[in-house]
Backbone as a chain_set.jsonl record, in Angstrom:
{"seq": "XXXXXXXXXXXXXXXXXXXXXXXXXXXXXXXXXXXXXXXXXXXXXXXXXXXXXXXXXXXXXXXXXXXXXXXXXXXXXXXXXXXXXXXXXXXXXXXXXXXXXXXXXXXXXXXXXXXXXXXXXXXXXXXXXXXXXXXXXXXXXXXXXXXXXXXXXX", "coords": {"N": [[15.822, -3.224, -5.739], [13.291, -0.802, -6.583], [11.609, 1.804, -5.421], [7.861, 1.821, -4.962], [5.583, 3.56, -6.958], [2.473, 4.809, -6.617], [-0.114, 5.22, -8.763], [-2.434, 5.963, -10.835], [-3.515, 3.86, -12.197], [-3.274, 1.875, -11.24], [-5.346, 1.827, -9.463], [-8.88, 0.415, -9.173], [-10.888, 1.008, -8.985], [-13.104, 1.224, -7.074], [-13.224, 2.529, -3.891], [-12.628, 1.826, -1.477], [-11.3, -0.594, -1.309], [-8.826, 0.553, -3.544], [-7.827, 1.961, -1.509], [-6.733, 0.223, 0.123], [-5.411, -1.375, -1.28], [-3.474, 0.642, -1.855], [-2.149, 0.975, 0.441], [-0.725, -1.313, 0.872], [1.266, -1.304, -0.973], [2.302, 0.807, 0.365], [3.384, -0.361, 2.316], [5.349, -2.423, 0.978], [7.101, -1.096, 0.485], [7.88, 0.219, 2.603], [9.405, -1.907, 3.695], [11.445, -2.327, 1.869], [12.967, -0.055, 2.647], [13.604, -0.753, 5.296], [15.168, -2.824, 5.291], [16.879, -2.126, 3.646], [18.38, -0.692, 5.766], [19.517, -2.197, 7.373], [18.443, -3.385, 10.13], [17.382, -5.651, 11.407], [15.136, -6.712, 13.221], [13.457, -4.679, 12.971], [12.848, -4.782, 10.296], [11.514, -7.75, 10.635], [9.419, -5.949, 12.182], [8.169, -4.956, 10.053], [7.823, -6.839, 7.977], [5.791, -8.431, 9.337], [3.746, -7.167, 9.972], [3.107, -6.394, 7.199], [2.134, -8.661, 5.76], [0.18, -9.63, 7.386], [-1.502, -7.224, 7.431], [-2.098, -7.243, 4.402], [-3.531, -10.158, 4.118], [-5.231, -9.453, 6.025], [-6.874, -7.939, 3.969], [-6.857, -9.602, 1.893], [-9.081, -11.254, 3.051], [-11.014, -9.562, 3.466], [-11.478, -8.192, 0.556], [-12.67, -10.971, -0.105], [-15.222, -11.003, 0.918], [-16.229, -8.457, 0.535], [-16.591, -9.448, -2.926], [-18.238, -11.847, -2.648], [-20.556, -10.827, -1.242], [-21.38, -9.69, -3.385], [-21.801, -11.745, -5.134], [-19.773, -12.627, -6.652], [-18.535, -14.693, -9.076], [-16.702, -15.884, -9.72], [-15.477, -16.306, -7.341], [-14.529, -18.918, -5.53], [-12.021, -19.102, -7.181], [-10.724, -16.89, -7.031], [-10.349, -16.963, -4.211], [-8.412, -19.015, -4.19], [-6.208, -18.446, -5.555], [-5.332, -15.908, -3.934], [-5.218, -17.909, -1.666], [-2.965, -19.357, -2.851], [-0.911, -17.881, -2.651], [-0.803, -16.646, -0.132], [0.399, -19.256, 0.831], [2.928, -19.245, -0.567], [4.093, -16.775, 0.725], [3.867, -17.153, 3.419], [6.008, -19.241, 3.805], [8.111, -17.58, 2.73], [7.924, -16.27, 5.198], [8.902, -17.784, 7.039], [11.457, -18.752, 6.567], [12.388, -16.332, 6.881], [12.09, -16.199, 9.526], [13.986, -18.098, 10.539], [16.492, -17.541, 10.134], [17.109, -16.25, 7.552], [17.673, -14.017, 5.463], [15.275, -12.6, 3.647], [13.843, -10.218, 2.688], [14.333, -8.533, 0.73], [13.658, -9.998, -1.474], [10.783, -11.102, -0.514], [9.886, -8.662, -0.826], [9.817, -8.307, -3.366], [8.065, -10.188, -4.623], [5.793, -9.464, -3.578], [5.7, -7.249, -5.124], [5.478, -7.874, -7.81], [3.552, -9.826, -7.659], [1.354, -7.848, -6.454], [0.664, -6.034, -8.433], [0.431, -7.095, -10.739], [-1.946, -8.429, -10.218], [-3.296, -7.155, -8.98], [-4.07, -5.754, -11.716], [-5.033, -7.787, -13.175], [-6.894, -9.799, -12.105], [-8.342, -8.498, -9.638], [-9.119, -6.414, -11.151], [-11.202, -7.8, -12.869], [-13.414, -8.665, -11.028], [-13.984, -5.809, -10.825], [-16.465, -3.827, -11.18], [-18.384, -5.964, -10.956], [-18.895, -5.601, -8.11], [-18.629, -2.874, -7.972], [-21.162, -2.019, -9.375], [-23.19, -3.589, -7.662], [-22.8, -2.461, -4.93], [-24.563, -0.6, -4.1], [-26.558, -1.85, -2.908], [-26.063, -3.82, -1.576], [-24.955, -2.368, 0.868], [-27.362, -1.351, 1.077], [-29.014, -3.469, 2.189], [-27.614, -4.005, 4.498], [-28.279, -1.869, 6.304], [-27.028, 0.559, 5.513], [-24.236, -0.342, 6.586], [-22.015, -1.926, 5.965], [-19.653, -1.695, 4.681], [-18.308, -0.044, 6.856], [-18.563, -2.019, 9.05], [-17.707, -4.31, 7.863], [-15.065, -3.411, 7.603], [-14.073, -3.439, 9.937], [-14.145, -5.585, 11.215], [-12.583, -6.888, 10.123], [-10.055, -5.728, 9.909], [-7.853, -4.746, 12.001], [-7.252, -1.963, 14.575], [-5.393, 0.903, 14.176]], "CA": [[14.432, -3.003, -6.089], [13.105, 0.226, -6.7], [10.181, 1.818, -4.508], [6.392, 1.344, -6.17], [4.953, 4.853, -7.002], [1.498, 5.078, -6.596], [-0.336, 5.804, -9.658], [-3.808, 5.613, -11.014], [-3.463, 2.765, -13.57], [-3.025, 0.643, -10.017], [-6.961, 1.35, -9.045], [-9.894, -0.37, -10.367], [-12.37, 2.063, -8.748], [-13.413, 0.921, -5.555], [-12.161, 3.178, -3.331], [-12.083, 1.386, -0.478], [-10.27, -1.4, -1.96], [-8.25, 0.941, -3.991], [-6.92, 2.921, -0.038], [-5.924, -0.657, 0.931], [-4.033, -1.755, -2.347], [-2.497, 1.828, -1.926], [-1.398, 0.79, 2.123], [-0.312, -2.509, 0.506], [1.907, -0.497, -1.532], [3.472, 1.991, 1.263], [3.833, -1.638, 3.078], [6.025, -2.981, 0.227], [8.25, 0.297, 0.392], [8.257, -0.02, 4.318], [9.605, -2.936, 3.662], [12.516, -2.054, 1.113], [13.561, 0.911, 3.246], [13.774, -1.308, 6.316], [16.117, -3.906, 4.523], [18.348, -1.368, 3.354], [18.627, -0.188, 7.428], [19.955, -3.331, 7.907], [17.776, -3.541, 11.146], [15.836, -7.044, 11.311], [13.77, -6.486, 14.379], [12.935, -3.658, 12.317], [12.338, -5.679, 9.091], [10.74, -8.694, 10.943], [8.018, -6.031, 12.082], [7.315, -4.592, 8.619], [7.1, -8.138, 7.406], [4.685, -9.116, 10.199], [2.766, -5.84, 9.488], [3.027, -6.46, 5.775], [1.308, -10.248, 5.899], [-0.785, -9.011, 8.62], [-2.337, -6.183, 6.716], [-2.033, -8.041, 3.015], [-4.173, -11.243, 4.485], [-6.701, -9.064, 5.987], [-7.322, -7.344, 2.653], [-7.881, -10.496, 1.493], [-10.476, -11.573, 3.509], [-12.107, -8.388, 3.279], [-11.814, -8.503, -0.481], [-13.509, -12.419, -0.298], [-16.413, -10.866, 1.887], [-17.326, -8.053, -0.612], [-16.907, -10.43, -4.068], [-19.193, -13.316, -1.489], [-21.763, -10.157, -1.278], [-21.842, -9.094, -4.6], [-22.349, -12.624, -6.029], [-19.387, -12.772, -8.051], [-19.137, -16.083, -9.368], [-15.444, -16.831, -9.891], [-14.916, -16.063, -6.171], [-13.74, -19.733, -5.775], [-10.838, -19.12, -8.48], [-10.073, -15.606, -6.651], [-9.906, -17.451, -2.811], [-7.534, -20.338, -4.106], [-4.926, -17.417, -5.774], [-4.912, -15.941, -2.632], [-4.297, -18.966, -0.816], [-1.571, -19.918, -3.626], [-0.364, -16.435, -2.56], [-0.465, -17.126, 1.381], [1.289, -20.612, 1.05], [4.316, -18.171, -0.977], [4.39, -15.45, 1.425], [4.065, -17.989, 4.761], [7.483, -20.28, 3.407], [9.263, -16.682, 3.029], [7.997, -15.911, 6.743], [9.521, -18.985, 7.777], [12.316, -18.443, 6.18], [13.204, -15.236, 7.502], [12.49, -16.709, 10.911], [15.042, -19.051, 10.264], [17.635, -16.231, 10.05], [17.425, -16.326, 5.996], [17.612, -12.711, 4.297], [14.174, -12.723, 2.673], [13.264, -9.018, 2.734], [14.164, -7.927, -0.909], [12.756, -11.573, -2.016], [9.799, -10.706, -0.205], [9.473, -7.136, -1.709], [9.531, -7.959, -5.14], [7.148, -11.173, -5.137], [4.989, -8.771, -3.474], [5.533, -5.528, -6.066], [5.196, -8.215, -8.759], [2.336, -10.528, -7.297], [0.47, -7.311, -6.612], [0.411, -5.207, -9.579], [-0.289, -8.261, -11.872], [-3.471, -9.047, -9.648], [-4.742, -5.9, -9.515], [-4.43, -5.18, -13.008], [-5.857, -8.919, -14.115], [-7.436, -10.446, -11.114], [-8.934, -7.571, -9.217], [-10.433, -6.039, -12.581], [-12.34, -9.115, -13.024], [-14.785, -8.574, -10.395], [-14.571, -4.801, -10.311], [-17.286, -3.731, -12.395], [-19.973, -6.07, -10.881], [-18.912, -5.1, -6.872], [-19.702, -1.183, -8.012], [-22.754, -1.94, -9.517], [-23.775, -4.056, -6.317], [-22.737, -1.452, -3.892], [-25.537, 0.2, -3.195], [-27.82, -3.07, -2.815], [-25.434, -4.417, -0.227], [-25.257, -1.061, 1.501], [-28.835, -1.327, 1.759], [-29.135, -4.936, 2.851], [-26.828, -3.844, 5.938], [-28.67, -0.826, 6.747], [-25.438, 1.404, 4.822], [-23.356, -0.118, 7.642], [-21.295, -2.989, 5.526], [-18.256, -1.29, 5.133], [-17.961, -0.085, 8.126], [-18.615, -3.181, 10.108], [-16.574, -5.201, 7.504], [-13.638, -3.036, 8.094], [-13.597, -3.007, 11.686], [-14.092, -7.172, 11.553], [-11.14, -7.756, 9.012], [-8.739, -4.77, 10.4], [-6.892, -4.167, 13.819], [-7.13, -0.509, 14.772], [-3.741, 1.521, 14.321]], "C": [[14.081, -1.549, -5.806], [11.569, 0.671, -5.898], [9.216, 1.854, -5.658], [5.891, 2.934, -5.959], [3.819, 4.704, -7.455], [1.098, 5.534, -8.05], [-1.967, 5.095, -10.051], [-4.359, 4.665, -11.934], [-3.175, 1.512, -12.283], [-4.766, 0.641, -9.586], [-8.113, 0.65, -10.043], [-10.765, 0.042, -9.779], [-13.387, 1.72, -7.305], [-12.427, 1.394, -4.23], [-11.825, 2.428, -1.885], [-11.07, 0.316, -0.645], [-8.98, -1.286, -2.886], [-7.479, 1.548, -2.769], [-5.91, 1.9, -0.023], [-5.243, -1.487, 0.12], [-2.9, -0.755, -2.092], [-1.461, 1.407, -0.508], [-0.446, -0.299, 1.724], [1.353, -1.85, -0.214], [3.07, -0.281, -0.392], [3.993, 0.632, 1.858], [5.116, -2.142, 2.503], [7.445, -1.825, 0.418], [8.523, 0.55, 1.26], [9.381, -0.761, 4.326], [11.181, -3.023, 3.022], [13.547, -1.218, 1.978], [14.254, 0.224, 4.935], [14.716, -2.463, 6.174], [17.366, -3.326, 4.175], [18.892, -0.969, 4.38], [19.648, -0.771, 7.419], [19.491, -3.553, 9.203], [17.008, -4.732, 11.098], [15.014, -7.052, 12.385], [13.013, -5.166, 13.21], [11.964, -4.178, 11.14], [11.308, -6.905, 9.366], [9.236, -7.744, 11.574], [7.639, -5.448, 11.097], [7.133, -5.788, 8.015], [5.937, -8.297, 8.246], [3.623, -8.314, 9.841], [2.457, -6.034, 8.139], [2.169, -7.49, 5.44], [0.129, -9.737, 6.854], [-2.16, -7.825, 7.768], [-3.191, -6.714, 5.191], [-3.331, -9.328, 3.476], [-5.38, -10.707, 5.112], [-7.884, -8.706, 4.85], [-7.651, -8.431, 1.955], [-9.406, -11.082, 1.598], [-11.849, -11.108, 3.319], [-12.357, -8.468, 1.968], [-13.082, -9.652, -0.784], [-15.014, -12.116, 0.021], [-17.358, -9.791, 0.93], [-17.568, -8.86, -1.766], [-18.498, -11.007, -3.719], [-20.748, -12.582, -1.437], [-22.519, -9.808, -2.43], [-22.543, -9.975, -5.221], [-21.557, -13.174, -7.161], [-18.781, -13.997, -7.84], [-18.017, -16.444, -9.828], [-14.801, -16.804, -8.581], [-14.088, -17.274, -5.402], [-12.76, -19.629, -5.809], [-10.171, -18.078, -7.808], [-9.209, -16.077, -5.257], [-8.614, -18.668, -3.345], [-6.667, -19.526, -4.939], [-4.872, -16.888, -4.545], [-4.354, -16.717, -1.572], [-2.685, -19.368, -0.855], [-0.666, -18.527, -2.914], [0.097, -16.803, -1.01], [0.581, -18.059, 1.497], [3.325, -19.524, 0.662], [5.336, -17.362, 0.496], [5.007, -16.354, 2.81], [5.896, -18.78, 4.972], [8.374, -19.069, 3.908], [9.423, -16.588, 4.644], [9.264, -16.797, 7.406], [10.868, -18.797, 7.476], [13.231, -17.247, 6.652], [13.167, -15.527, 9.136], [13.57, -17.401, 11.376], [16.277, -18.551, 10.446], [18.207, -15.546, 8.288], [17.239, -14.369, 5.957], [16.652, -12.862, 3.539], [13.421, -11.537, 2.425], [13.186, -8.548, 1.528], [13.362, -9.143, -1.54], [11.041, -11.484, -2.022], [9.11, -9.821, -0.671], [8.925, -7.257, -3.37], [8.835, -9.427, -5.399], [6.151, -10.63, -4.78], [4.297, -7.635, -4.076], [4.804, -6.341, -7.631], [3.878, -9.327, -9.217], [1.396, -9.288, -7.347], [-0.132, -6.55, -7.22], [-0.031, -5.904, -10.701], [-1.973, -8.48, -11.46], [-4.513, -7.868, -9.621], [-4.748, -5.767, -11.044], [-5.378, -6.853, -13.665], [-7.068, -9.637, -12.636], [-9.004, -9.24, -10.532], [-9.965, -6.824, -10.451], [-11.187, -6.385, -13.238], [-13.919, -9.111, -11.982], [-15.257, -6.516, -9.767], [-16.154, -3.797, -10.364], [-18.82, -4.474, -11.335], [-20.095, -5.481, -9.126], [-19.068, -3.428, -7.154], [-21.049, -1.116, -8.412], [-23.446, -2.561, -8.032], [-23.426, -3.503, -5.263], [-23.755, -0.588, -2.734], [-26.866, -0.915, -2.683], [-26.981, -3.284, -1.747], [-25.185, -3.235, 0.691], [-26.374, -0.681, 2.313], [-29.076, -2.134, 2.222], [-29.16, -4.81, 3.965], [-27.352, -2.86, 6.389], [-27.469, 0.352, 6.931], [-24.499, 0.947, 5.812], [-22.196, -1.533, 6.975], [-20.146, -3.104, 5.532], [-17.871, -1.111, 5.758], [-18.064, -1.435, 9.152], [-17.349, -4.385, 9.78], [-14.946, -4.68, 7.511], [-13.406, -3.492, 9.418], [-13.763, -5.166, 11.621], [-12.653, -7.364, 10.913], [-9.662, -6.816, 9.734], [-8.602, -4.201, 11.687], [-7.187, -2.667, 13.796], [-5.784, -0.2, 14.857], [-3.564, 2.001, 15.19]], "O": [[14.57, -1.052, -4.791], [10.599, -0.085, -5.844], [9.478, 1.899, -6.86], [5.847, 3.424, -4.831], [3.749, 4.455, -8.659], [1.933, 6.238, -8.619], [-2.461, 4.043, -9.646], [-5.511, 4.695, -12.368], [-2.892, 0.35, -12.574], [-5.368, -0.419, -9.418], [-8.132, 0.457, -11.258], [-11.792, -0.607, -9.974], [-14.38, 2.329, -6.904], [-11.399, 0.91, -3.757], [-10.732, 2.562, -1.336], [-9.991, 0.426, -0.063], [-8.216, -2.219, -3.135], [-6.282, 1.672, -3.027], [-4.701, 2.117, -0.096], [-4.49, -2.326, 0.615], [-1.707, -1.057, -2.085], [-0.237, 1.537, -0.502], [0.676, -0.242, 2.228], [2.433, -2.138, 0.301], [4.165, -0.817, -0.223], [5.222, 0.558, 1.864], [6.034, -2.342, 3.298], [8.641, -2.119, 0.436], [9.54, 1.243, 1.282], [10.368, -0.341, 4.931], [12.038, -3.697, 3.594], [14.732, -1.541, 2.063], [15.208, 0.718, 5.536], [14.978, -3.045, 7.227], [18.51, -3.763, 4.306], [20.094, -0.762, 4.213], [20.728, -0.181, 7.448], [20.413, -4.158, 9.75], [15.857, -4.648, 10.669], [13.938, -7.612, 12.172], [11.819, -5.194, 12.911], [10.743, -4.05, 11.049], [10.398, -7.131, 8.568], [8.143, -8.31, 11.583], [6.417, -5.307, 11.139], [6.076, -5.83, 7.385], [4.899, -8.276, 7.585], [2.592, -8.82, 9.399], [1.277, -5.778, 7.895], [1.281, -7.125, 4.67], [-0.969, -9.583, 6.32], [-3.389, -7.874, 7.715], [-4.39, -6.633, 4.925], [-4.301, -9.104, 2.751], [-6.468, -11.246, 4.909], [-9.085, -8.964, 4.77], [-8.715, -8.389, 1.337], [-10.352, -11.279, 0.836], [-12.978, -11.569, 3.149], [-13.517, -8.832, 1.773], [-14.109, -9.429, -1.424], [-15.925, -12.785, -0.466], [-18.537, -9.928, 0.605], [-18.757, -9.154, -1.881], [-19.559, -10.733, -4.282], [-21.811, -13.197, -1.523], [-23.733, -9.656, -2.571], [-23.587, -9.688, -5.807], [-21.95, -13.804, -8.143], [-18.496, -14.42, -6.72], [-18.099, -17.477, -10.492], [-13.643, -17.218, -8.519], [-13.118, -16.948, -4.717], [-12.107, -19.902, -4.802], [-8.945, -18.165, -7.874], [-8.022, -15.838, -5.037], [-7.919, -19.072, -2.412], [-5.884, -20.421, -5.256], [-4.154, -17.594, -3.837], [-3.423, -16.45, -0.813], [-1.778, -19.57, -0.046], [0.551, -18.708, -2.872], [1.235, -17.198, -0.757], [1.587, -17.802, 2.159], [4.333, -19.311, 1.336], [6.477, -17.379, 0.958], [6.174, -16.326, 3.199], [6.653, -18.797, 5.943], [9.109, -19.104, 4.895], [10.463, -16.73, 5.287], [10.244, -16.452, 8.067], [11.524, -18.649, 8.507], [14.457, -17.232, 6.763], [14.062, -15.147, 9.891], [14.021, -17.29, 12.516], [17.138, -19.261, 10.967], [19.132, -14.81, 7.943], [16.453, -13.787, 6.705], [17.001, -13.348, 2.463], [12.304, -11.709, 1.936], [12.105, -8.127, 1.115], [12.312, -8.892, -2.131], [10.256, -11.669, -2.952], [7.919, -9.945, -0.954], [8.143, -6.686, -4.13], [9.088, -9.881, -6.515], [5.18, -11.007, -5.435], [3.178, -7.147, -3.913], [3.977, -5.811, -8.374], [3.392, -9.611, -10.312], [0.524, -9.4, -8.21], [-1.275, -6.204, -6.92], [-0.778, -5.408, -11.544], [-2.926, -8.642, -12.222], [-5.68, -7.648, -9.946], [-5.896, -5.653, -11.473], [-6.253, -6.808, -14.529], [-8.264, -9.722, -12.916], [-10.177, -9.225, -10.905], [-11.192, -6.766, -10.529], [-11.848, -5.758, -14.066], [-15.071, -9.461, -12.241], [-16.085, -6.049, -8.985], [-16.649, -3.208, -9.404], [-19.864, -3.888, -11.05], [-21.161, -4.983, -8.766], [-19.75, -2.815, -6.333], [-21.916, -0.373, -7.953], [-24.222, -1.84, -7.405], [-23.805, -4.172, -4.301], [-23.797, -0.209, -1.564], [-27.929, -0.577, -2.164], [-27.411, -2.707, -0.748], [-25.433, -3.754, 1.78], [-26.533, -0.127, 3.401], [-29.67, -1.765, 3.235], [-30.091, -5.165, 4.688], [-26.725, -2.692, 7.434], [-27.077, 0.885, 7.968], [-23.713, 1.853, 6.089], [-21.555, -2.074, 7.876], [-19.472, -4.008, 6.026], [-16.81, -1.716, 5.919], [-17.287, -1.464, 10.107], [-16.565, -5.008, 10.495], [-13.931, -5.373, 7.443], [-12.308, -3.929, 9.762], [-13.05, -5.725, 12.455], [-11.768, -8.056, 11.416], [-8.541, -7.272, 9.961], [-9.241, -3.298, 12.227], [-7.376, -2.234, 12.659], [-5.013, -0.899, 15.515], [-2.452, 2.479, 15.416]]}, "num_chains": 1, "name": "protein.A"}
C-alpha cells in the first residue's frame, strides 16, 4: 500500500474538520511505515492512536452535524458505527497476534476517502452556513470546548 498524499480534493471546507481528516491521514501513513519496521509494540501504538484519534473525530463530527440540524445525522452515526464494529474485529485481531496492520491501512485509506468525498459532503454545505449561529449560541466558544471534550491533549 502506497502512502495517502494529502491533497485538496480530500477537504470539504470546514477547516477544522478538514485538519482532523488531514491527522487521520498522517495516522494511516504512521501506520504503513510502522508495519514495514516490523516493530508491533510500535504498530500496536499507532493502531491504538489511529482508533483513538479516528473515533474521536467521529464524535466530534456527530456533535457539530447534532448542532447544525442536519437531518440525516441518524444515517451518518450508524456508518460510523458500521465503521467502528470493522475497525474494533481488526483490533481484536491484531491483539490476537494476527498481522492486521496493512489490512487495517487500506480499509482505512479506502473507508476514508470514499466518506469524505460522499458522506462528509453531504452535510458540508449546511454545517458552514450554520457556523456562525452555533458560534453565537456558545458565546464563539463551541469549537473550542468541543475540541477539548472529544480530544486528549498531545
Amino acid at each position: 500500500m502506497a502512502l495517502i498524499e494529502w491533497t485538496a480534493q480530500l477537504e470539504i471546507g470546514i477547516p477544522v474538520i478538514d485538519g482532523q481528516h488531514h491527522r487521520i491521514v498522517d495516522y494511516i501513513n504512521d501506520l504503513h511505515v510502522a508495519e514495514q519496521s516490523g516493530d508491533d509494540a510500535l504498530t500496536g501504538r499507532v493502531i491504538d492512536d489511529l482508533i483513538d484519534y479516528t473515533y474521536s473525530h467521529f464524535a466530534f463530527e456527530e456533535a457539530l452535524m447534532e448542532e447544525a440540524g442536519y437531518d440525516a445525522l441518524v444515517i451518518h452515526k450508524n456508518t460510523h458505527q458500521a465503521f467502528r464494529d470493522r475497525v474494533d474485529a481488526l483490533k481484536a485481531r491484531f491483539q490476537r497476534g494476527e498481522s492486521v496492520a496493512g489490512e487495517l491501512a487500506s480499509l482505512l485509506q479506502t473507508w476514508l476517502i470514499q466518506h469524505i468525498m460522499s458522506d462528509d459532503t453531504s452535510y458540508a454545505g449546511l454545517v458552514k452556513q450554520n457556523m456562525p449561529r452555533i458560534e453565537q449560541q456558545h458565546s464563539g466558544n463551541w469549537l473550542k470546548a468541543a475540541i477539548a471534550r472529544f480530544f486528549k491533549a498531545d
